[in-house]
Each structure stands twice: as C-alpha cells, then as structure tokens.
N, C-alpha and C positions, 0 to 999 in steps of 0.2 A: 521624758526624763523626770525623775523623781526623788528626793531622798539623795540627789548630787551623782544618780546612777544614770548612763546612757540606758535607752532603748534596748532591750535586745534582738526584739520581733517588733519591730517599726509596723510592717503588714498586718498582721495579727492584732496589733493593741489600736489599727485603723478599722479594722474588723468589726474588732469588738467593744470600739469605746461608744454603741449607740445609746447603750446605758437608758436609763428611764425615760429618757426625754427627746426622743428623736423626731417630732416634729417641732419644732422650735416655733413659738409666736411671735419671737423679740430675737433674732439674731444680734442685733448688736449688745445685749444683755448677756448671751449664751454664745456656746462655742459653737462653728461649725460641725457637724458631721460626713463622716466619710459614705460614700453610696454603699449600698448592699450591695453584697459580692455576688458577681454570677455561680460562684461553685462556692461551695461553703470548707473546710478544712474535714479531713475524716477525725472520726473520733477520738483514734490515737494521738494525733497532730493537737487536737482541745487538749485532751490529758497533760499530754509533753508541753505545752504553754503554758498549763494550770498553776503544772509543779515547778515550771520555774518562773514563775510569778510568785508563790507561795518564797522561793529560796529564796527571790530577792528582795522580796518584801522583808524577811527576817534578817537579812545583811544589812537593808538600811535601816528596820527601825531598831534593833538589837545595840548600837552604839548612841542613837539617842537614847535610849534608856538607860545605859550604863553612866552617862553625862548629866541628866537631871538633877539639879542641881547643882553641877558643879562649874556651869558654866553660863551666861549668861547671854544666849546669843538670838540671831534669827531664830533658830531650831526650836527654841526653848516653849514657845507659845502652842507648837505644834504638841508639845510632848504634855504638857500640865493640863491636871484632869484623865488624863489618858486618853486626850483628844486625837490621836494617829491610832489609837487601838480601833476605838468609834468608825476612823475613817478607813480603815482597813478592812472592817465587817461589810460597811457600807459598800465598800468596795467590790466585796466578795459577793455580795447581793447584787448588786449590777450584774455580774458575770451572769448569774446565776439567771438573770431574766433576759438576758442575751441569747442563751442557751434556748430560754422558751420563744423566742423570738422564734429563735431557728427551728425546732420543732413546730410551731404554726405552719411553717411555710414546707412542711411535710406535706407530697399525697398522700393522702387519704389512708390508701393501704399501709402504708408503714407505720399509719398510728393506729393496732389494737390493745382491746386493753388487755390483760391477762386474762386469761380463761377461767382463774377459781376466784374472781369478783364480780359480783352483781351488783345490777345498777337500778333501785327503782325511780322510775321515767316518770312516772305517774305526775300531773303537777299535783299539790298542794290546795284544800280548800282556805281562800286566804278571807280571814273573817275580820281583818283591820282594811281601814281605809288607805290606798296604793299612793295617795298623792299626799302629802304634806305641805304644809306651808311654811317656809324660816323668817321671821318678822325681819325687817331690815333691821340694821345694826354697825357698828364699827369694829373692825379688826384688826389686831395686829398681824400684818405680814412680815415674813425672813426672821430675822432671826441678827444679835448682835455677837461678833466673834470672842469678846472677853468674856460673853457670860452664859454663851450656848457652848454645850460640847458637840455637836456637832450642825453641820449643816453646808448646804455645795455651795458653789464661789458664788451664782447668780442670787441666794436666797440674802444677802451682805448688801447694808444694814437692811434693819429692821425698818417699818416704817408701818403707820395706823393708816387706814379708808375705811371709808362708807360705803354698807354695801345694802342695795335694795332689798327691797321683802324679793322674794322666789317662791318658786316650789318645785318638789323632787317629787322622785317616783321613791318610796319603803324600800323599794326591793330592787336587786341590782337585775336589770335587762337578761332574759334569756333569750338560746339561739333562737329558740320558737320563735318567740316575741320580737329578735331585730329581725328573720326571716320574715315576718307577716307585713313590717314595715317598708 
C-alpha cells in the first residue's frame, strides 16, 4: 500500500519487489524479501502490471501535486523538492533491474543477440596498472531526509566512519576473468 492506495497485485509486487538489494547483510535494517518464483509471469502479464502500476502511481501522486502548498500535512514532506517524482523514477529503475534479474536466469538459447550487431571479443591491451590503492579515509554514509531528495528508508540518517586504506581492481571483472577464478 502506497499513496493511501490498497495493493492491487499483492503477488506480483511480492515478485518483483527484489529491487537492487536482494541479499540483505543487515535484516533488521532492511525489509524482508519474497523467494524467487518458480515460473516467472509471461510477458503480457509484466506489461499489464507495468501499466497499472504506471495508472496508479499517477492517481496517487496527481492529487498530491494539485495540494502542494496548500496543505500542511504528512504528505507534504514527500511532495517538496519533487521528492515522489525522484522516488517514482527510482522506482521505475528497480522494475527495470527486476526484469534483468529475470533475463539472467534465461537458457542460454533464449538469449541471442541480434544478428546485424557485432561484437568485438577481442580483450583490450591494458597499459595502466589494474589494482589501485584508496588511502583510508572518513565518510559520510545515507543520507538526511530534509536535505536529500532522495534516498531508500535503510540509507535514513546519515552518519560519518572510518574507512581503511583498500585496493580495487581499475576495471570492472569480466566473465573470462570470474570463469578463470
């Protein structure tokens, strides 16, 4: 429930609410998730979800805009800045990596690519050094709700730590590269 609207696909939005974060480190900081589905919905079924997710989203936030300022309530913190617009894009990007979720979890065959794009495989001669070093340092984590426009319920308050020196790899892991591992 959202925006004071019931559910309409209870199943669906347990589906698909794994959102960015589905292994959780900290359950009691973050929400539960629902198991991955044994049969996933056809595509029509995603569409027809989509677009009334799209409708209802515009039913409820369509009357808190119309109210901005002229009312002073719970609601109002959501709406200033355009902070429900933020959270509704954000929103739509979850979906949108839900989807890739589920394509992952395609055979093989069902994922080619188009026939008039090529791909060159080739790697890359890489003339920088692969490992870097980041000095330890202090950082600010999350984020404060009056003064960020957006950010999800676990990232609430902000707060500083110390974080060691590290080091990463330049370049983000290829399948080669985690296959060899």
């Amino acid at each position: 429930m959202a925006l004071g609207q019931q559910a309409f696909a209870p199943k669906m939005n347990d589906m698909f609410e794994r959102g960015i974060d589905p292994d959780v480190l900290e359950p009691e900081r973050c929400h539960q998730h629902s198991e991955i589905p044994c049969q996933w919905p056809t595509a029509a079924e995603v569409e027809s979800y989509l677009q009334k997710c799209h409708e209802e989203m515009l039913a409820g936030i369509i009357p808190l805009i119309e109210k901005e300022g002229k009312e002073a309530d719970k609601m109002s913190r959501w709406i200033r800045g355009g902070r429900v617009h933020r959270l509704s894009i954000e929103h739509e990007l979850m979906h949108q990596e839900t989807l890739m979720y589920m394509y992952m979890q395609l055979d093989a065959e069902h994922k080619q690519p188009p026939k008039d794009i090529t791909f060159d495989l080739k790697p890359k001669e890489l003339t920088e050094p692969r490992i870097v070093t980041i000095p330890e340092g202090s950082i600010e984590v999350g984020a404060d709700f009056d003064t960020s426009l957006f950010g999800w319920d676990n990232e609430f308050p902000s707060f500083t730590t110390k974080v060691p020196s590290f080091q990463l790899d330049r370049y983000p892991v290829t399948n080669g590269e985690f296959y060899e591992v």
